[in-house]
N, C-alpha and C positions, 0 to 999 in steps of 0.2 A: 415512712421517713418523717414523716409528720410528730411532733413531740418528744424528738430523742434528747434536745439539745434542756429544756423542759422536765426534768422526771423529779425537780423539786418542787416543784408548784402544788399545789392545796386547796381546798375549798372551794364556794361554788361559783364557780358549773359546773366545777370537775366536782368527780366523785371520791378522790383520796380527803380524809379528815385535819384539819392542819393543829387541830388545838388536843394537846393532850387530855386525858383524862383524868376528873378530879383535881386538879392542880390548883387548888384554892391561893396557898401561898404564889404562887406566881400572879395570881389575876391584884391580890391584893398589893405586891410590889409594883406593877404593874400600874395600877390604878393612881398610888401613890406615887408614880413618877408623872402620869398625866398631869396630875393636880399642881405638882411643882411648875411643870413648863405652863399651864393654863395662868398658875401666880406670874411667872417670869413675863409670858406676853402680855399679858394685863397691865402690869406696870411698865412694860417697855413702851405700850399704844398710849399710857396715860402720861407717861416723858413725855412721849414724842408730841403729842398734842397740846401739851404744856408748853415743851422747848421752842416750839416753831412760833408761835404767834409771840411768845418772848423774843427770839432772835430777829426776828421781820423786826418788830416795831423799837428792836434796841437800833437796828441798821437805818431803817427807813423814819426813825422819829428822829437821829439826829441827824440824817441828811436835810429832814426838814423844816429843823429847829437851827441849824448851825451852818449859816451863812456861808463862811468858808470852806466849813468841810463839803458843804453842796458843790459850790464851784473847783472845788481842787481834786472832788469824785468825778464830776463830768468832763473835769479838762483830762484825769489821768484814762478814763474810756475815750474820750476821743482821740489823746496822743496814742494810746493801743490799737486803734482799729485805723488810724492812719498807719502806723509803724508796721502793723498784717499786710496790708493792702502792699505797702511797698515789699515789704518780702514776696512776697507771692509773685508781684510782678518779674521784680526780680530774676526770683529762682525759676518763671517761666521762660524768659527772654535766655537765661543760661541754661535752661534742659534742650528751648529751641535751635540753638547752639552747638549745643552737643549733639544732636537728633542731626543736624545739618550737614558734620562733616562725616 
């Protein structure tokens, strides 16, 4: 019962061969796509490690640099996490509510 669902599977452990024979032109397509996605990640890891310490210190240099926008950042986080806090309560006092009758 063992391996029916299985009978495409290849290489080792197993003893079926999964690579055709002699097939140059494929290993070389092949290869040639590796090399592409190897370019594609390269420069995506070099974005990204460029973008991020860019975007941190475009955010966090003028919080620090601009007085107002500092204070008009920590009042709009504190009126959000008051404005959570009342929903929540809220929507529990009304689920306990509804759970009651």
């Amino acid at each position: 019962m063992q391996g029916h669902a299985n009978l495409g599977l290849c290489g080792l452990p197993l003893s079926a061969n999964c690579t055709p024979p002699n097939d140059q032109n494929h290993k070389d397509d092949q290869d040639d796509e590796e090399d592409e996605d190897d370019r594609y990640m390269s420069r995506f890891f070099i974005s990204m490690g460029m973008g991020f310490p860019v975007g941190f210190w475009a955010i966090c240099g003028s919080l620090a640099l601009n007085k107002s926008w500092r204070h008009a950042y920590f009042r709009f986080i504190d009126e959000t996490i008051d404005w959570l806090h009342v929903f929540i309560i809220v929507n529990m006092v009304h689920l306990k509510s509804m759970v009651a009758l």
